[in-house]
Each structure stands twice: as structure tokens, then as C-alpha cells.
N, C-alpha and C positions, 0 to 999 in steps of 0.2 A: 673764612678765607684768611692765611696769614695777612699779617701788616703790613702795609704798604710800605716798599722800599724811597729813598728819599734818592739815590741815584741820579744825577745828572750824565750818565751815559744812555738813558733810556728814551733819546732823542721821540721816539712812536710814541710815545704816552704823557710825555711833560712838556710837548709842543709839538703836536701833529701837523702846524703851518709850517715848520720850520722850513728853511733848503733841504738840510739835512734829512728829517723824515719826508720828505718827496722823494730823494734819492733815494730812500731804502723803497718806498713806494715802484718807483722805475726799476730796481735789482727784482725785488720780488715778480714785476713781468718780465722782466728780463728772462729769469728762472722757470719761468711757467713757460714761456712762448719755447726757452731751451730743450723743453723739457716733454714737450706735450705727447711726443710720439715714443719716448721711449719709458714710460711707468716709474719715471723716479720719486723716488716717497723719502730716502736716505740719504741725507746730505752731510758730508762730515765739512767741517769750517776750519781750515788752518792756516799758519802763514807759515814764510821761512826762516822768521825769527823771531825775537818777544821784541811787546811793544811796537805791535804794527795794527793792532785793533783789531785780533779776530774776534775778542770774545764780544766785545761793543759789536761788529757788527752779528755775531752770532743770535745775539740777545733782541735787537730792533728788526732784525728779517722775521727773527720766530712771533714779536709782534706782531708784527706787520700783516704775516700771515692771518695769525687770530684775530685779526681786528677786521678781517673778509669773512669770518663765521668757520674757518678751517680751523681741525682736532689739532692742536701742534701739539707735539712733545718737544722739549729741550734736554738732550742728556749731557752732563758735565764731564768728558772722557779725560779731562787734564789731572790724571789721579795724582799726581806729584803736587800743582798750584791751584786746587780747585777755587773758583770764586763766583761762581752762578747763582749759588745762596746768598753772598753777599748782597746782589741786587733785586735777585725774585726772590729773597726769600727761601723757606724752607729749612728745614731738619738737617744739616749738613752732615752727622753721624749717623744717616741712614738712607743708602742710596747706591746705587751700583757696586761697587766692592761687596756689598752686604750679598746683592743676588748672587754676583759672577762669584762667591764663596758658597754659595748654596745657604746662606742664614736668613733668606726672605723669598716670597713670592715676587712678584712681578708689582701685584697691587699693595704689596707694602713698600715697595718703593718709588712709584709715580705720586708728586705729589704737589698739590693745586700751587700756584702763583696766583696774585692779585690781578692779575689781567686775564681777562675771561677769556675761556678756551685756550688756555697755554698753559699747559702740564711742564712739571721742569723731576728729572731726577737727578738729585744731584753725585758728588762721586761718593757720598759713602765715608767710612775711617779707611785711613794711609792705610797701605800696606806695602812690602817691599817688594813685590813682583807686580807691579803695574803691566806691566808691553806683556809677561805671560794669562795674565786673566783676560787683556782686550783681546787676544788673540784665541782664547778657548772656545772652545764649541756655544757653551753656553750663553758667550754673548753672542755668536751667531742666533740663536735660540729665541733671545732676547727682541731681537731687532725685528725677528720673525713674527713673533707675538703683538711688539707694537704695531705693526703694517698692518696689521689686523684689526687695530684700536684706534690709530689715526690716521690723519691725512697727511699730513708732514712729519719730519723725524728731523729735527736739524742735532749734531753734534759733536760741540767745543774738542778740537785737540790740542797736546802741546804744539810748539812749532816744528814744523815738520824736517828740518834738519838739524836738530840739535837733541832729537829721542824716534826711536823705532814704533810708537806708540800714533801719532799719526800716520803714517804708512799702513799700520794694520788695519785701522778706523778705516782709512780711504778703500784700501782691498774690498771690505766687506761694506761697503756703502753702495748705492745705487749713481753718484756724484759726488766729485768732492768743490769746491770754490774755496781759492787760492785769496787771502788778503796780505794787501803790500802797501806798505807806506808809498804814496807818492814821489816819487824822485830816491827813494832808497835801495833798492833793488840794484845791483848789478848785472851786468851780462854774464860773469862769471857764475854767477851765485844763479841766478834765472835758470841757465844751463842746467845745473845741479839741479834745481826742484824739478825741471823739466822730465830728464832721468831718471828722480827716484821714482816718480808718479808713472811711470812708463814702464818701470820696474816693477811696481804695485799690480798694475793693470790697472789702475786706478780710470775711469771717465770723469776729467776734467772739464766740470762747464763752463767754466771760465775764472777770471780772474777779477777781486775786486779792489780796483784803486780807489784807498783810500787818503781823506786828508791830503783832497787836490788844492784847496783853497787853505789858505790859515783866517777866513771868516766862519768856516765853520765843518761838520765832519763829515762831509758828503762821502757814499762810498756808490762806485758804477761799476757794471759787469763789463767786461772786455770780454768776447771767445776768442 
């Protein structure tokens, strides 16, 4: 197994009493009771802007899952800022880019995290058509293959108004969950993600407010 990450965003694993991991505890039912009639396995995680914790919470839901015995994959879709190896770990020049160019299988790029049952792929080397490869067949292809392999599929985008590259993740996702800082959010700004995700066709299962408290990093689903 790689080496353990030292990570203090990894609320699930370095203190499972916490507030904070019981909230993700609560999201994760949340998710499932949202969830149970309609076969969702793909979940894309974005916010409306940086610095509003998607990828924190991206990382302690996919916990969360694995630590109920569920197959999770985590895939890092922020091909521009990737940083999902930085905390699980992993091979970061070899991973999504690698497939959606056709320079790997599928199992040369799923690759173990230290938390059991959490597969993490991460994005791979930069390349400059990010929003054109999320959007190709192949990652359709892709996604197809994992549903196949797991139980869950959670994955990381940039923030969704400020690149075309979440909106396409959300299209081809089975749901997407919206993360928003607490009290930062406008109605102007609300509106607009409202919009573009309507625009997507996107199935939005809700919304998670994050960092309600400043004692600690609770995030809850809203529908």
C-alpha cells in the first residue's frame, strides 16, 4: 500500500469521533436515502468557486463510503490543479490524462490509497486540452467500465464557473453535489450555478454547506 498521507483534511481517518466526520457520516445518508431509487454510482463534487472545500469534502465522503465495505473509486478530474495524490497518495504522472490519450489501460491507472477499499486515480501529466479529453467518448468509456468495478465513483472537479470542465463531468455523471462555503454564496452567483447545471442536464442532489461552524469543518446536504 503506498504511505500513509499525514493530511489533516482527512477528517474520516484521523478522527472518526470528530463533529466533522459524523457530518460527512450524515451526507453519506443523506446521499444514499437521495439516491436509492434512482441507480446513482457517479457523482461529480464541485463548487462555484476555489476554496470552498470541494475537494476536502470529495476525499472524507469517498472515505466515508469505504469505511461501510463499499468499492469507492476517487477520480481527480481538476486536470489544471490536481492534488488528490497529495493526500491519498499515488503516482500523480500516471492517471487519467494517461488513459483519455489512449497511453494506458484502465488498470494501469486505478491505483490503491491507504484506506482500504478507496481506489483513487489520480489526473495524470498536464496537458493543454483538459475540457476536450473530459468531454471524449473515452471518458464516457471510462466511467462505463468503473460502474462495472465499483460501488461508488465520486469525482473532484475545477469550480464550476470559472472552467467548462465541471459542467462536462456533471453531464456525464449519474449526480452532481454542489459545495459552498457557508454564508459565501450569493444570490446572484446561486442563480448562475443554478442555470449552468440546468443547462448541463445535470441531476443535482443537493447542496453541501460547508464550514457552518468556525469549531470545526462540518459539511450537510440541503436538496
Amino acid at each position: 500500500m503506498p504511505k500513509q498521507a499525514t493530511s489533516a483534511d482527512i477528517f474520516m481517518q484521523i478522527n472518526p469521533d470528530s463533529a466533522a466526520s459524523e457530518a460527512f457520516r450524515s451526507l453519506r445518508f443523506n446521499i444514499e436515502a437521495a439516491a436509492i431509487d434512482h441507480g446513482v454510482k457517479t457523482i461529480t463534487v464541485t463548487s462555484s468557486g476555489h476554496g470552498e472545500g470541494k475537494t476536502t469534502t470529495a476525499i472524507n465522503l469517498a472515505v466515508a463510503y469505504a469505511q461501510i465495505g463499499k468499492r469507492v473509486v476517487l477520480i481527480d478530474a481538476d486536470l489544471r490543479k490536481p492534488s488528490i495524490h497529495l493526500t491519498l497518495g499515488g503516482d500523480a504522472g500516471r492517471g487519467l490524462t494517461n488513459y483519455l490519450l489512449n497511453d494506458s489501460a484502465v488498470d494501469g491507472i486505478i491505483q490503491d490509497s491507504y484506506v482500504d477499499q478507496l481506489s483513487v486515480i489520480p489526473a495524470g501529466l498536464m496537458q493543454p486540452n483538459p475540457s476536450e479529453l473530459l468531454a471524449s467518448s473515452r471518458m464516457s468509456l471510462l466511467l462505463d467500465e468503473l460502474r462495472e468495478r465499483f460501488d461508488i465513483i465520486f469525482i473532484d472537479t475545477p469550480p464550476l464557473l470559472t472552467l467548462t470542465d465541471a459542467k462536462i463531468m456533471s453531464a456525464k455523471s449519474d449526480g452532481v453535489l454542489l459545495v459552498i462555503e457557508h454564508g459565501k454564496l450569493k444570490r446572484i452567483v446561486a442563480k448562475k450555478v443554478k442555470e449552468e447545471l440546468e443547462l448541463a442536464k445535470a441531476n443535482l442532489l443537493g447542496i453541501v454547506m460547508n464550514q457552518i461552524s468556525s469549531r470545526d469543518a462540518g459539511a450537510y446536504l440541503y436538496q
